[in-house]
Rosetta silent file (secondary structure, phi, psi, omega in degrees, C-alpha in Angstrom):
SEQUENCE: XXXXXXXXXXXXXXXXXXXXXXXXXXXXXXXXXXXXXXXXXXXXXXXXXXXXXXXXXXXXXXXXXXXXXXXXXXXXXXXXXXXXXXXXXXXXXXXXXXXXXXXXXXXXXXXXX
SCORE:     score description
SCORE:     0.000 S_00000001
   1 L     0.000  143.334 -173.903   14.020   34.093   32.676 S_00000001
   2 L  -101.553  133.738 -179.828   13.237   31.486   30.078 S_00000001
   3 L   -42.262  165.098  165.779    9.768   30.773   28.612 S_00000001
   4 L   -93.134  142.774  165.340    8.002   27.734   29.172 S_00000001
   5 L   -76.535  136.316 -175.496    7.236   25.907   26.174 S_00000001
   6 L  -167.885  105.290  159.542    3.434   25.168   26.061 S_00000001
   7 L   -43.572  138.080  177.801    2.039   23.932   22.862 S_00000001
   8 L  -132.752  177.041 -163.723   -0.968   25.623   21.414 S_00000001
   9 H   -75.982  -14.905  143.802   -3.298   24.576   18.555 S_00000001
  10 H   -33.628  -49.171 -171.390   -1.102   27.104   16.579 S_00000001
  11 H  -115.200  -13.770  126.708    1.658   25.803   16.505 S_00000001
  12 H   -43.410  -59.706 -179.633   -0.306   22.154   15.536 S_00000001
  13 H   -44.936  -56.951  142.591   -1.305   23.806   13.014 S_00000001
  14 H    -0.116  -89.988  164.252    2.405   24.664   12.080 S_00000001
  15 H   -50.309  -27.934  166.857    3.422   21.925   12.512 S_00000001
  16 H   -78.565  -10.368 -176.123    0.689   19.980   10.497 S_00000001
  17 H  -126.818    8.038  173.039    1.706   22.120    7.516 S_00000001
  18 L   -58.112  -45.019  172.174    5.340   22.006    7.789 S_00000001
  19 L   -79.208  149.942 -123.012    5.781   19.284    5.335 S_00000001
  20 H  -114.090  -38.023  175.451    5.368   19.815    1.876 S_00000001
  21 H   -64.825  -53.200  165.198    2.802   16.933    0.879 S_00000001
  22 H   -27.100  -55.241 -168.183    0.667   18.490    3.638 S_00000001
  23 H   -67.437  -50.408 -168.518    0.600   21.753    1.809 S_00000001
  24 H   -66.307  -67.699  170.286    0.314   20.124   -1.447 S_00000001
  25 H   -53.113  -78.121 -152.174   -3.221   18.255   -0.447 S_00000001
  26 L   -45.996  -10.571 -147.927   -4.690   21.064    1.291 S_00000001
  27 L  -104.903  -66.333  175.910   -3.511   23.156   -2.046 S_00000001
  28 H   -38.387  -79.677 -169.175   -5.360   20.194   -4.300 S_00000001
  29 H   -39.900   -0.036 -134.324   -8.816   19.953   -1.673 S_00000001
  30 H  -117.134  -49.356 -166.409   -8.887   24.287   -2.860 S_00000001
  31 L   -74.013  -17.391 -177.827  -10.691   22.509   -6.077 S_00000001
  32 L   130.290 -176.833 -175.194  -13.378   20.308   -3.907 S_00000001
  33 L   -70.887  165.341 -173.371  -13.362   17.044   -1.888 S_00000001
  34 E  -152.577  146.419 -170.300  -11.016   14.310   -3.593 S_00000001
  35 E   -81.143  177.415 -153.750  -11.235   10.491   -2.550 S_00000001
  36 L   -89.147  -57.586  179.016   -8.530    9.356   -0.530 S_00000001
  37 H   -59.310  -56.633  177.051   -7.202    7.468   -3.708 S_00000001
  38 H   -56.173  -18.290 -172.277   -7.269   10.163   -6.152 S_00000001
  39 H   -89.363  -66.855  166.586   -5.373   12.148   -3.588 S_00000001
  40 H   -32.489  -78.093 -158.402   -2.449    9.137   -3.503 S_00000001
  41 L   -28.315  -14.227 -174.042   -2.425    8.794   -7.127 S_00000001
  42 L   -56.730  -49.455  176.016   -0.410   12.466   -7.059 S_00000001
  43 L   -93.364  164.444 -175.958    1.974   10.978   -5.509 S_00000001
  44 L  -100.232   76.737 -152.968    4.969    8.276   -6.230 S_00000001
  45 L  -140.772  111.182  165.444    3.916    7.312   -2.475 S_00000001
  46 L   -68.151  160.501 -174.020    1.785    4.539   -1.255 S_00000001
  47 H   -56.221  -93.818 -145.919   -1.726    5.088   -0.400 S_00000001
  48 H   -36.006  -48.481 -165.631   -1.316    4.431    3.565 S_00000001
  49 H   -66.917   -5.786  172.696    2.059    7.088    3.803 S_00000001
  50 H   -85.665  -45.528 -173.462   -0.507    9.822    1.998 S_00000001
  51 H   -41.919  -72.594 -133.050   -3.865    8.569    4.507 S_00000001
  52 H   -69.500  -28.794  176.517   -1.098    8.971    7.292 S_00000001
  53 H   -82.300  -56.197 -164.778   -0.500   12.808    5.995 S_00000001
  54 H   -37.188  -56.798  175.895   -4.022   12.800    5.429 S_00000001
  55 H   -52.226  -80.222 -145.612   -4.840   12.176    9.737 S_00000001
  56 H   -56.337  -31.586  144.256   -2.650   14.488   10.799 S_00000001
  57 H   -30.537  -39.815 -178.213   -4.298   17.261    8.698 S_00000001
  58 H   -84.018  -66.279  179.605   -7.617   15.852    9.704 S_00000001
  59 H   -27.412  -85.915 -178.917   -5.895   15.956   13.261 S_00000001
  60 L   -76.745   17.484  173.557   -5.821   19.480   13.752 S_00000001
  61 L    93.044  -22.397  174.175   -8.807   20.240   11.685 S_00000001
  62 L   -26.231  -47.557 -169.572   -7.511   21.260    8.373 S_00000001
  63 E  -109.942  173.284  152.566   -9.576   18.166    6.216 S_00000001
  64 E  -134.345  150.032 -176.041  -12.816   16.550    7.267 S_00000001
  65 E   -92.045  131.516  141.318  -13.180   13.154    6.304 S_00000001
  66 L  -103.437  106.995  168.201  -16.389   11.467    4.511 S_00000001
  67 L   -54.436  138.919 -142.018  -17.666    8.027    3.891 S_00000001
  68 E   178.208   71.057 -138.266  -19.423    7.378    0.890 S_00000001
  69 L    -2.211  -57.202  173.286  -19.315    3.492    0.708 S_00000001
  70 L  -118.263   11.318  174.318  -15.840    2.211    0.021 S_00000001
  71 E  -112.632  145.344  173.321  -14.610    5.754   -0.665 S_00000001
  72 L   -86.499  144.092 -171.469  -12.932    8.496    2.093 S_00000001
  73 E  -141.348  109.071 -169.387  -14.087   11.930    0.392 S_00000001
  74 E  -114.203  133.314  177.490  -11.416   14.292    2.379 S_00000001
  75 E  -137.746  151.805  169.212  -12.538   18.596    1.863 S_00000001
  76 E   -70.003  112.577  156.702  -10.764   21.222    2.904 S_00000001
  77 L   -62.728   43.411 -165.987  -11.754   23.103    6.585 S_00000001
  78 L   -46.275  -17.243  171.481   -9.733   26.439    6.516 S_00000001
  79 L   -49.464   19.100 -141.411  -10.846   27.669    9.658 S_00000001
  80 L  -135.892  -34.535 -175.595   -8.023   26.704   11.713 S_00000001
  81 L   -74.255    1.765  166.446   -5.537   28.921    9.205 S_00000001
  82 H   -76.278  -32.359  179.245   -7.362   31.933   11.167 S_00000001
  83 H  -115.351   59.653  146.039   -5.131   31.343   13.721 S_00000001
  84 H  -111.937  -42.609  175.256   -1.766   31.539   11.601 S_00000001
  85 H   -32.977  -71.762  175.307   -3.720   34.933   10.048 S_00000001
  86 H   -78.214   15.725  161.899   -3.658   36.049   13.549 S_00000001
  87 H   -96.300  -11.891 -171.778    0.024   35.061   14.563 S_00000001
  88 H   -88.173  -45.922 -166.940    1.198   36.534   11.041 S_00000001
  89 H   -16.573  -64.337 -165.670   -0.719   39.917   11.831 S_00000001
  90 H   -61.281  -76.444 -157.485    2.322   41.690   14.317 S_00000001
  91 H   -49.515  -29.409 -165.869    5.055   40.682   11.417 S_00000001
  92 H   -99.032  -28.210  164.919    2.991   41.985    8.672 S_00000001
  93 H   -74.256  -23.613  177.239    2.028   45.089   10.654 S_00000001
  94 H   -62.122  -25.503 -149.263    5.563   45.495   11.373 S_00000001
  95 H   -94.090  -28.028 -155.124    6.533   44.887    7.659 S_00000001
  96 H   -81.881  -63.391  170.122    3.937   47.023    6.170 S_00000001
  97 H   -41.423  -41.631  161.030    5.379   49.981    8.656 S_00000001
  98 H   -52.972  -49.671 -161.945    8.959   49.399    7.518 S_00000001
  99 H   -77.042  -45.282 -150.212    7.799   49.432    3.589 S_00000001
 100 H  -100.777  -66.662 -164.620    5.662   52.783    4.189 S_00000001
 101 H   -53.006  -39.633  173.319    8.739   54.474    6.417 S_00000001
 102 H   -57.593  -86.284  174.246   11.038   53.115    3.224 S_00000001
 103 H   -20.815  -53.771  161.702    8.847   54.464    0.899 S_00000001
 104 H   -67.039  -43.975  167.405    8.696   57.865    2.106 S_00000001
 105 H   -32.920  -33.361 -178.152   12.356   58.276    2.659 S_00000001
 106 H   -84.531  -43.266  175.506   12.460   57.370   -1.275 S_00000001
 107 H   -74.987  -16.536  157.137    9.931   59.918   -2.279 S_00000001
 108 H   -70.504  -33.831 -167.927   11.928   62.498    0.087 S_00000001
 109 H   -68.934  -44.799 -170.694   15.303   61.623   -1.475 S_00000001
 110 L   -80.040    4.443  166.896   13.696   61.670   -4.886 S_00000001
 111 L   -70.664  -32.312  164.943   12.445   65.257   -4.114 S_00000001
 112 L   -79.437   23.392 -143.546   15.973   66.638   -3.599 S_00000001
 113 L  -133.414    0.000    0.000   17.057   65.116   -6.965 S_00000001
């Protein structure tokens, strides 16, 4: 029987970081808040198509926005990347079991050598 699709704020989150300028701010904000402008200026972009990356980060919680008279002062939120931690978890316990079962298998093989 086939799942139902039912978005979750996971997979916004996903989805808010799929594109590569996305990544690319949040990877800049790692240094402190940055105006709105200073944040364009990265790019060969106009300021509204970076604001417009800017929301949907801000969307699912990634940034928080501040006013500060005629400047937006955007900081990074990271809580939200807690729940990619815990969707990553299973694959990385899985991966980590594979690497340690590999691993011995090498140190038996090199013992018969």
């Amino acid at each position: 029987m086939p799942r139902q699709s039912r978005e979750t704020p996971t997979d916004h989150v996903f989805a808010a970081l799929s594109h590569p300028v996305r990544r690319d701010l949040l990877s800049a904000l790692l240094d402190g808040p940055e105006t709105a402008q200073s944040l364009a200026d990265r790019y060969a972009m106009a300021r509204p198509s970076v604001a417009e990356h800017l929301k949907v980060l801000r969307d699912v919680g990634l940034v928080s926005e501040r006013q500060a008279g005629r400047n937006r002062f955007y900081s990074l939120t990271p809580e939200p990347l807690t729940l990619l931690r815990e969707w990553l978890e299973p694959y990385e316990q899985f991966w980590r079991g594979r690497v340690s079962r590999l691993a011995t298998l090498l140190e038996m093989d090199a013992s018969h050598d």
